[in-house]
N, C-alpha and C positions, 0 to 999 in steps of 0.2 A: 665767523663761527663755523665749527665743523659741521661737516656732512651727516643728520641726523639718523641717517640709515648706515650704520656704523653697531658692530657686532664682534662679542669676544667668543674666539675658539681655540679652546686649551690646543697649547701646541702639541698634547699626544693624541689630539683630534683631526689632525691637519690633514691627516691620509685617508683616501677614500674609502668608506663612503664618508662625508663629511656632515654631522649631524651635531647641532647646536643644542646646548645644555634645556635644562626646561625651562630654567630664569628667562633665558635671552629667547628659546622657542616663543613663550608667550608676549616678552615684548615685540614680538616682530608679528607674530600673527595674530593677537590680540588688542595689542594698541595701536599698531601702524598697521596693523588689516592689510600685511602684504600678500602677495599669491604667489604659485608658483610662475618663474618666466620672468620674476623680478631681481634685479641686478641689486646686492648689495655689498659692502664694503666689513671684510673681517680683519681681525687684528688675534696674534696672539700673545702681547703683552712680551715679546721677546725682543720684538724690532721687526717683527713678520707682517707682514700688512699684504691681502689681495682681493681683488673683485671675483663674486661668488653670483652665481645664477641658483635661483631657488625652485627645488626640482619637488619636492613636495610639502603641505603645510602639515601639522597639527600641532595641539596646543602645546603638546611637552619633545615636541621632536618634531626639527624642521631640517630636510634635507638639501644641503647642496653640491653645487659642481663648481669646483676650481676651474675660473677663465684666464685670469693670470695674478702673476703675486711679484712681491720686492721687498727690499729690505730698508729699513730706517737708518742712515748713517749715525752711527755712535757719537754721542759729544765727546768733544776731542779733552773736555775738564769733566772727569767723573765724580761727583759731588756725593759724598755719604753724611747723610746726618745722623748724629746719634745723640737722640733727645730722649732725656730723662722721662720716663713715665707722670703722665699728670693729668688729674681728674679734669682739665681743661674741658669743658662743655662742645670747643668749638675743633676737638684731634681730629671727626669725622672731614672737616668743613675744609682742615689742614692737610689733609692726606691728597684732596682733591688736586689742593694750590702747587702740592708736590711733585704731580705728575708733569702737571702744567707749567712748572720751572726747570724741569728736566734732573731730578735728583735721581742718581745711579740708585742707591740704596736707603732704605729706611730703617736703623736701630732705634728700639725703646729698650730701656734699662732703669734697672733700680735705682735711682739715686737715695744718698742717705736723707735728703729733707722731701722728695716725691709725697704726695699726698693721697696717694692709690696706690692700690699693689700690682705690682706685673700680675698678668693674668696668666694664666695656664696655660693659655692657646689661644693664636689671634682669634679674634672676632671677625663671623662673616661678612659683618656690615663695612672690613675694615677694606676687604677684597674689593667688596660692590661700588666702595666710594670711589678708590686706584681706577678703577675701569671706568666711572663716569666723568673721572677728570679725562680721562684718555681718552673716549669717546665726544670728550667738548670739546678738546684742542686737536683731534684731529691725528695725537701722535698714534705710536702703535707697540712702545714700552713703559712698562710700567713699574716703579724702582723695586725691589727686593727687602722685602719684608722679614725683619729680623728680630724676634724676643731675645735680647743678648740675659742670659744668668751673669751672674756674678759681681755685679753693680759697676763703679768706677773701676778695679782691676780689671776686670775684663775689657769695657774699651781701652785701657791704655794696654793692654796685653797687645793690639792689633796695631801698635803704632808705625809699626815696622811693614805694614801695607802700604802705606801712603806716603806719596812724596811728602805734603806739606801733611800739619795738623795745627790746627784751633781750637784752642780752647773761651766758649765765647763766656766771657766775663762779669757778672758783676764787680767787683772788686775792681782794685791796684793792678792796672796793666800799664803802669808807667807811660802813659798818654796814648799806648800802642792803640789805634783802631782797625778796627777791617776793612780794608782796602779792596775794591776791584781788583786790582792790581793781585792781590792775594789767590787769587781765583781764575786766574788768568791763563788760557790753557800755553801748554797741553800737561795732563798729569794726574795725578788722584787724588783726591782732596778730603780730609776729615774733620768734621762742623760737629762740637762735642758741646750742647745745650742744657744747661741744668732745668730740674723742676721752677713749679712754680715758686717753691721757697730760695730757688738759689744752691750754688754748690757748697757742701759743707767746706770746711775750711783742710779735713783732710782730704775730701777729692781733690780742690784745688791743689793741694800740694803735689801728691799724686801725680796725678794727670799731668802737670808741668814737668815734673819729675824725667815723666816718659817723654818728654819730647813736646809735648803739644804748646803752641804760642797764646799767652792770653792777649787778649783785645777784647777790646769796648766793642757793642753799635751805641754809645751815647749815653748820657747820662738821662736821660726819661726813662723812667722804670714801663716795660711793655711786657704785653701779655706773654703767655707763653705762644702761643700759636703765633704769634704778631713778628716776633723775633723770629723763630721757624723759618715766617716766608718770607721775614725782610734780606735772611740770608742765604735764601734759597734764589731771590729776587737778584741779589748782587751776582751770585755765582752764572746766574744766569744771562745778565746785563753784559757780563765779562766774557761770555761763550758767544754773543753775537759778535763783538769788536773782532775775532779770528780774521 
């Protein structure tokens, strides 16, 4: 388990004087009752990670001094999921597991059978989660958060980003599955997730249309979240074997 004196500081905070937002001020001097003279550990969700001495407390503003800092080496398989928008109970619980399997980027987008609507504008709670997975596993990035407009055209407009793309399946993938092997670095990789209802039968076209391979994970029908991190889980399986 990571080190629980672990703390996000937006990267246009990095320069001195360094002073922590009021969320993380009060977790640090309110629940861990730290003090000044105390060594702690910041991250700023970029790859930026350094140990911080803490030069003053208060509840919404806690000051410190940069002792030294380093960077996260990048996964050599950059992994984007681009999952369909879905009232799924358990996105927050998802977003956690995502940090934790090392996903470059996070898309949500309209699908035509989605059973919620894209919202407006991420949700803070969506940010808080990103950070608390990062602050459990110890890393110190955190994937890229993307409301994609325009439903299936839109991700398949981007297929020309990625080396590989997946289109991950209910339907007739001609026995094709997802393979480790698929995910296997080095290179960029795009994981295209329908809702909970499944892809309409024009994304599928679509979206193959543009390049993307379908594949199965199985014939057991799984949750939406479930699929998320079982493929977030392989891509990540395939990034230790390096």
């Amino acid at each position: 388990m990571a080190e629980m004196r672990s703390f996000y500081l937006a990267p246009e905070a990095w320069e001195p004087p360094c002073i922590l937002d009021a969320r993380e001020s009060f977790h640090l001097a309110r629940v861990l009752r730290l003090r000044a003279g105390a060594e702690v550990r910041l991250f700023d969700g970029c790859g930026r990670f350094g140990m911080f001495r803490v030069e003053s407390v208060r509840r919404d503003a806690v000051q410190l001094t940069l002792l030294s800092e380093g960077r996260e080496e990048p996964p050599a398989t950059r992994c984007t999921l681009a999952a369909a928008f879905s009232k799924a109970l358990r996105r927050t619980w998802f977003m956690e597991k995502s940090v934790e399997l090392g996903a470059a980027a996070l898309w949500f987008w309209q699908g035509d059978y989605s059973q919620a609507a894209l919202p407006e504008a991420q949700k803070q709670s969506w940010q808080a989660a990103l950070l608390a997975g990062a602050k459990q596993c110890g890393c110190a990035t955190v994937p890229a958060l993307t409301l994609m407009r325009g439903g299936a055209e839109a991700v398949a407009s981007r297929r020309g980003d990625f080396d590989r793309a997946f289109l991950l399946y209910e339907g007739d993938t001609g026995g094709r599955f997802l393979d480790p092997a698929d995910l296997a670095p080095p290179g960029n990789v795009l994981l295209v997730l329908g809702p909970e209802g499944g892809f309409s039968p024009r994304e599928a076209k679509l979206l193959a249309a543009a390049g993307l391979t379908p594949v199965s994970l199985g014939a057991r029908v799984l949750r939406w979240e479930t699929a998320a991190v079982l493929t977030l889980g392989l891509a990540f399986l395939a990034g230790q074997k390096r």
